[in-house]
N, C-alpha and C positions, 0 to 999 in steps of 0.2 A: 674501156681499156685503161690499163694503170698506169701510169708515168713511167714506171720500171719496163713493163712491156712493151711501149712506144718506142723506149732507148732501144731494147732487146731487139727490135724489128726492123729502124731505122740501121741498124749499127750493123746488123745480119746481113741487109739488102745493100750496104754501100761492100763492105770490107770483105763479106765471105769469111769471118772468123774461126782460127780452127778453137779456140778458147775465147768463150765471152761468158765475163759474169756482171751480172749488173746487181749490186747489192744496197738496198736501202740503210744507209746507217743513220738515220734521223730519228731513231728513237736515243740513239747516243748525244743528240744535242738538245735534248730536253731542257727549256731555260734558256736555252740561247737563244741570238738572234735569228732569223727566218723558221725558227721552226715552225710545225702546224700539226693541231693535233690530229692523227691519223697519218701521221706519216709522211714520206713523199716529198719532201724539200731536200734531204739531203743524200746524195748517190756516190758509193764508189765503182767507177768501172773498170773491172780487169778485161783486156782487151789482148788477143797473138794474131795476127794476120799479116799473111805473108806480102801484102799489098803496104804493109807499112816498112816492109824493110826499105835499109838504106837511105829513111827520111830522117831529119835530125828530129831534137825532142819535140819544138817548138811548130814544126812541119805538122809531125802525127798529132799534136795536141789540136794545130788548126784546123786540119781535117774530119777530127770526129768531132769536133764543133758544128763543122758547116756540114757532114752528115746527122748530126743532130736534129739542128736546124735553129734558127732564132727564136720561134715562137715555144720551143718545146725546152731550150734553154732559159729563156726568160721567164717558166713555171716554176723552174728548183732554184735554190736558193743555195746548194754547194754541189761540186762537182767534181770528185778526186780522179784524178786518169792514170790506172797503172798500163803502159802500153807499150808494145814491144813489136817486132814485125816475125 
């Protein structure tokens, strides 16, 4: 399974998302630091779930951290959260 799919799956099973998109933009940091070829270091996630209303920015950011998880955070190497409830 791909890194992208694990987010897609962890993130589906915590939040009930009505919009998730998990989008690889690591070919965009080609040359930078963390990158790796083939991909997969670097993630934006668009994320709407009704379960994040009414948390502040820094709440919903914490929580699809720890629905993440540590060990699947500590694979990528950047991580952008558009996320709204």
């Amino acid at each position: 399974m791909t890194i992208a799919a694990e987010i897609e799956a962890r993130l589906t099973a915590a939040f009930a998302p009505v919009l998730l998109k998990v989008i690889d933009e690591s070919e965009a940091h080609r040359g930078h630091a963390g990158y790796r070829d083939g991909g997969e270091s670097h993630f934006r996630v668009v994320l709407r779930a009704p379960s994040l209303a009414g948390m502040g920015r820094i709440a919903r950011h914490r929580a699809v951290h720890a629905a993440i998880g540590p060990d699947l955070v500590g694979r990528i190497h950047a991580l952008a959260l558009d996320l709204d409830g």
